[in-house]
C-alpha positions in Angstrom: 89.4 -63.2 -25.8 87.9 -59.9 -27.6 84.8 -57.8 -28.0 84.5 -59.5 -31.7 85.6 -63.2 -31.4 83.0 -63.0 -28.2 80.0 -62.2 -29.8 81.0 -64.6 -33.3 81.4 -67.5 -30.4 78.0 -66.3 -29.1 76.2 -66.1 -32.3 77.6 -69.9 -33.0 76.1 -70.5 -29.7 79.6 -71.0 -28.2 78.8 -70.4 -24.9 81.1 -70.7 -21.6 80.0 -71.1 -18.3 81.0 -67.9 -16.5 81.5 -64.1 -18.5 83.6 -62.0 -16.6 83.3 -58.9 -18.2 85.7 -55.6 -16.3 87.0 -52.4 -17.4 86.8 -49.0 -17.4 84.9 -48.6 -20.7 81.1 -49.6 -20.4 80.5 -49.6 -23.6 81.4 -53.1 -24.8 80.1 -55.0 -21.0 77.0 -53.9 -22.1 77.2 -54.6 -25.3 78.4 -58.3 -24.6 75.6 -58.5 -21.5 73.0 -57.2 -23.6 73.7 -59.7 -26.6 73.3 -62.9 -24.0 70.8 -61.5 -22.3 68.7 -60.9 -25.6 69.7 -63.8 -27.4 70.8 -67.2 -25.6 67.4 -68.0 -24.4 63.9 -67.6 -26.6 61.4 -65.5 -24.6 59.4 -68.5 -23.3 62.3 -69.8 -22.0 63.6 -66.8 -20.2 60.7 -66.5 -17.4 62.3 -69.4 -15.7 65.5 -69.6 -16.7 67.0 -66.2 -16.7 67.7 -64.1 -13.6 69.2 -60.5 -13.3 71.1 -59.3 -10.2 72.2 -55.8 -9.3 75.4 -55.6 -6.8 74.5 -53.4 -4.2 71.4 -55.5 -3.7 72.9 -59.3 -3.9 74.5 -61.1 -1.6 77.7 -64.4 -2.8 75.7 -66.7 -1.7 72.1 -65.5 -3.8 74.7 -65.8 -6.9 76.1 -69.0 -5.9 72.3 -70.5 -5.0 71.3 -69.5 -8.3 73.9 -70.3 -10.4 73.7 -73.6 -9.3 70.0 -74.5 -10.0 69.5 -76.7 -13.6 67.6 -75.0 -16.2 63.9 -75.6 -16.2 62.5 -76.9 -20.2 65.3 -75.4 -21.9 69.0 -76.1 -22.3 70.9 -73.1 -20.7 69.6 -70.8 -17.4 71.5 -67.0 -17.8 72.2 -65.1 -14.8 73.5 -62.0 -15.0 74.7 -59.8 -12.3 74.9 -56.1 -13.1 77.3 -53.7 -11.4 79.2 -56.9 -10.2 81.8 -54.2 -8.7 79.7 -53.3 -5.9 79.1 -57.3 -4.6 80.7 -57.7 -1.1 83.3 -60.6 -1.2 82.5 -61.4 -4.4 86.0 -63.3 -4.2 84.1 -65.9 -2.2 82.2 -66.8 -5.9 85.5 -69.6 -6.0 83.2 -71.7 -4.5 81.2 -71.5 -7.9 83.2 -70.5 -10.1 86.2 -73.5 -9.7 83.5 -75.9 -10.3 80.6 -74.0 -12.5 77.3 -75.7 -14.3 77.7 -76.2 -17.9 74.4 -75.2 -18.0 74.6 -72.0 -16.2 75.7 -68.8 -18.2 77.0 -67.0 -15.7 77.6 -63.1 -16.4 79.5 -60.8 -14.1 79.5 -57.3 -15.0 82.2 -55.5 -13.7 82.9 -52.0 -14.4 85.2 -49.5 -13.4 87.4 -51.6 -11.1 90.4 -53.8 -11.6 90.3 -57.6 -11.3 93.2 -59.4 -9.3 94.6 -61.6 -11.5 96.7 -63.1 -8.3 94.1 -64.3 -6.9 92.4 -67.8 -6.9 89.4 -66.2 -7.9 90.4 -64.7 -11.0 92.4 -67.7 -11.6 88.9 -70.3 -11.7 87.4 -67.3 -14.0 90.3 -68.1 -16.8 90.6 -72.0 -16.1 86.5 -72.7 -16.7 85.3 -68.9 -18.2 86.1 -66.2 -20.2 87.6 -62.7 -18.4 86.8 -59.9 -20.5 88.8 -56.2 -20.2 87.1 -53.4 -22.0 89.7 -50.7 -22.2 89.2 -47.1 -22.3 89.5 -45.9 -25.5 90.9 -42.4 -25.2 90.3 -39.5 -27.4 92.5 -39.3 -30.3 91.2 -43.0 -30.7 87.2 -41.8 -31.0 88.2 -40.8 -35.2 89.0 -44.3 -36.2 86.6 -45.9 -33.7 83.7 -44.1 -35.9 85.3 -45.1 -39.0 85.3 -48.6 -37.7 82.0 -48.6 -36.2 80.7 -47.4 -39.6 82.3 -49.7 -41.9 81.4 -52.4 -40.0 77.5 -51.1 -40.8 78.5 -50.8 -44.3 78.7 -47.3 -44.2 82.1 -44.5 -44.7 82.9 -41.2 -43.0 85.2 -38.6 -44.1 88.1 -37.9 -42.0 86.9 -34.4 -41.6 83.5 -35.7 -40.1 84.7 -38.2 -37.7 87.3 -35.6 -36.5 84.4 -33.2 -36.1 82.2 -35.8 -34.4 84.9 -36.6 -32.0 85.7 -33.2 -30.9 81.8 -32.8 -30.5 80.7 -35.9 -28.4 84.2 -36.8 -26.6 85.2 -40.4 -25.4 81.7 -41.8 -24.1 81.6 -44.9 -26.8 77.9 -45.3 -26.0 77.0 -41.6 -26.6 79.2 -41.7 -30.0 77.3 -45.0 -30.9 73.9 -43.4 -30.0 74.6 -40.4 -32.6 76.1 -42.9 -35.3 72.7 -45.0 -35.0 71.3 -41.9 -36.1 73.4 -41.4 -39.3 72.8 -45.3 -39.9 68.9 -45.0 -39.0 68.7 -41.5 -41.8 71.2 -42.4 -44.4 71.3 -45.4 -46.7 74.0 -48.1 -46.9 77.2 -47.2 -48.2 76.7 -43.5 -47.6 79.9 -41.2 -47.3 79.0 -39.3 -44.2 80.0 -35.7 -44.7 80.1 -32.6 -42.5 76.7 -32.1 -44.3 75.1 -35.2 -43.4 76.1 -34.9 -39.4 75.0 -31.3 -39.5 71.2 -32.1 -41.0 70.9 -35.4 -39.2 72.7 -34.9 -36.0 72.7 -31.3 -35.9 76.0 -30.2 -34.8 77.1 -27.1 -36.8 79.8 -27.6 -40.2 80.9 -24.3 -39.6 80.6 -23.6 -35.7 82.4 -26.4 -34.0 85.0 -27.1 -32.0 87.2 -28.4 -34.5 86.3 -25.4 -36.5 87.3 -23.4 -33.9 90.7 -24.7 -33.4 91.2 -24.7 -37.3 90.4 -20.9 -37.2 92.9 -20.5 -34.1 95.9 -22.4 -36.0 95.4 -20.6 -38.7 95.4 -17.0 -36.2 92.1 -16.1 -38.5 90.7 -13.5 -35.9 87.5 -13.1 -38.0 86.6 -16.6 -37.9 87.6 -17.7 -34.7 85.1 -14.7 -33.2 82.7 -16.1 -35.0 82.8 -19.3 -34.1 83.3 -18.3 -30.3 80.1 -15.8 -30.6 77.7 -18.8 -32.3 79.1 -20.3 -29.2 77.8 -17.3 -26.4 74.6 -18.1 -28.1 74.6 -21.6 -28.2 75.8 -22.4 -24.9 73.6 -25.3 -24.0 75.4 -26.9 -27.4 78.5 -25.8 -27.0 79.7 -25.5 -22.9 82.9 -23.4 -22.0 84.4 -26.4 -20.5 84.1 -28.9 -23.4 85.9 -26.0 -25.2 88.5 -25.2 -23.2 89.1 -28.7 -22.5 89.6 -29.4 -26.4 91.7 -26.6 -26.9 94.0 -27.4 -23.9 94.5 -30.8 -25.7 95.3 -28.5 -28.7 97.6 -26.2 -27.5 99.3 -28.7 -25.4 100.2 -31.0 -28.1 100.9 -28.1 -30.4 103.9 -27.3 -27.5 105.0 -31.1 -27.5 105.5 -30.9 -31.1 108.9 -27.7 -31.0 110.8 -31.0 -29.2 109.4 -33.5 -31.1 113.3 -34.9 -32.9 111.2 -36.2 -36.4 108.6 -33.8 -37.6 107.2 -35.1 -40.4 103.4 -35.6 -40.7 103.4 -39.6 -39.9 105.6 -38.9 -37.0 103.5 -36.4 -35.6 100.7 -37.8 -36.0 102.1 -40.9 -34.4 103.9 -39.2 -31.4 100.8 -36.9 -30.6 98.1 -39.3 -31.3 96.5 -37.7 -33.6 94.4 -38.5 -36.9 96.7 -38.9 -39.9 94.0 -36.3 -41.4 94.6 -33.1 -38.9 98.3 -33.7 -38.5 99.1 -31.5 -41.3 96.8 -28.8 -39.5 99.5 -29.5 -36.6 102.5 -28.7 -38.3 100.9 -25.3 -39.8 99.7 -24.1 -36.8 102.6 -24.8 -35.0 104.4 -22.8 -37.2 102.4 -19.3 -35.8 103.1 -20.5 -32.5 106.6 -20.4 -30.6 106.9 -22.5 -27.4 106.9 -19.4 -25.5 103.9 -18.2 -26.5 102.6 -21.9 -26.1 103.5 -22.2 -22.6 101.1 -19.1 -22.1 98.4 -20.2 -23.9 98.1 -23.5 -21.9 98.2 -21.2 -18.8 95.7 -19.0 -19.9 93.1 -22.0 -20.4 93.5 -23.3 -17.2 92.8 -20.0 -15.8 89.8 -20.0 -17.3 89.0 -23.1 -16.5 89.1 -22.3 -12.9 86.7 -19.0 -13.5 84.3 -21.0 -15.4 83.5 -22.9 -12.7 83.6 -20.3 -10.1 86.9 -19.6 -8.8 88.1 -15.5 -9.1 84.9 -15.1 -11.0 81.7 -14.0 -9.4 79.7 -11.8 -12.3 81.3 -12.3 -15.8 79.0 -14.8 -17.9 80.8 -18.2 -19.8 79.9 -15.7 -23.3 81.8 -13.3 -21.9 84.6 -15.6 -20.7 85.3 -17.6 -24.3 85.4 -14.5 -25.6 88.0 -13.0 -23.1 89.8 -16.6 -23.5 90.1 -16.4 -27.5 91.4 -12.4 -27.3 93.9 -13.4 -24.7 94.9 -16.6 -27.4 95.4 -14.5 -30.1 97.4 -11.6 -29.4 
């Protein structure tokens, strides 16, 4: 079952028995947790009938003991057991979870890990619950996520500012969503979102961003990219030399994917490289100024610096200093 057919079933007050809700993104367990835990039961009924566990701290048989008792004047009891990864033998929860209460809401949150599908336990979870996976959602994916997140809150995005939020907050869905609440909070419905709009409300830079800054180096416009890259020496509490060399490793490295890449149209590329339909065409161009050869030493170069900006073969020279020495060596 997914994220959105959950939380329909949950506002019909479809409810299961037992929630087991894994992965490696947090994100949506929370969001899932947090729904049931704000919603299933009024706020008279919760001081006797809903119960919150932490892992480290919670024993099988607390769960099982608890999980088994009947609500007290209401219809459901919710327990919820955060961090449900850190539960010794939590495989021994058969013994509930083959034969659970109709009445119990169970929750399981558990993050990070794998679940066994093998095994008997996980088995009982898919015959009488529902086993949730929240997937990672990797980088080139972030773009669309916003413009999903967005429309879904009635509001649209350029491609230009989602790209740029991306580049800006990474693959943390639960920081991107914090900064979109923002935009939604400031802005009314069925706003555009521009560079403008994330630059007053948000306040990451139109013109001094990551996304800028890899523009400027595709395009080999020296001015630009020194500009960018000094706003960056002064900024560096905004703009850390590792989020930047880590964006423009993905950069360069997909740049020297594309010379072998048999079809390279813009649909293909953006396909093959995962990128947004909208900066594909920034792909091809720059690719253009760039052989393989001198591709190969660019993605060298970065992780050199990577290494010094964290302290290894580098003992005085400051992260300014370093982006700057990192965008001279990139461009000539």
């Amino acid at each position: 079952m997914d994220y959105k057919t959950i939380i329909s079933n949950l506002k019909k007050k479809i409810y299961h028995p037992i929630y087991f809700l894994w992965g490696e993104e947090p994100y949506y367990i929370d969001k899932i947790s947090d729904y049931i835990a704000e919603n299933v039961l009024t706020d008279a009924e919760k001081g006797f009938n809903q119960t919150i566990f932490y892992g480290k701290d919670t024993e099988v048989y607390t769960i099982i003991e608890a999980s088994r008792r009947f609500p007290m004047m209401a219809n459901q009891q919710v327990i919820i057991v955060k961090e449900a990864q850190d539960v010794k033998k939590i495989e021994e929860l058969k013994a509930y979870t083959a034969n659970p209460l109709n009445s119990t809401i169970l929750v399981l949150n558990y993050k990070y890990k794998k679940l066994d599908k093998r095994t008997a336990f996980a088995k009982s979870l898919d015959k009488n619950g529902v086993i949730f996976e929240s997937k990672k959602v990797y980088e080139n994916k972030i773009p669309g996520w916003i413009e999903t997140y967005l429309h879904d809150s009635q509001y649209d995005i350029t491609p230009q500012a989602a790209v740029m939020l991306a580049e800006y907050i990474g693959a943390d869905l639960s920081k991107v969503a914090n900064e979109l609440n923002k935009l939604v909070i400031a802005l009314p419905k069925n706003t555009k979102i521009t560079p403008e709009h994330i630059e007053k409300n948000i306040g990451i830079s139109k013109e001094y961003n990551v996304f800028e800054l890899q523009n400027a180096l595709g395009e080999r416009n020296i001015l630009k990219a020194n500009k960018i890259i000094n706003y960056f020496g002064a900024n560096p509490s905004s703009n850390p030399i590792q989020r930047t060399i880590s964006s423009l490793y993905m950069f360069f490295a997909k740049l020297f994917m594309y010379h072998f890449l048999p079809d390279k149209s813009e649909r293909s590329v953006a396909a093959s490289l995962g990128l947004h339909p909208f900066i594909a065409k920034s792909y091809v161009a720059a690719a253009r100024k760039y052989n393989p050869k001198k591709l190969y030493q660019i993605v060298g170069i970065l992780r050199d610096y990577d290494m010094k900006s964290k302290g290894f073969g580098n003992s005085s020279t400051t992260a300014s200093d370093l982006q700057k020495e990192l965008i001279y060596k990139i461009l000539h």
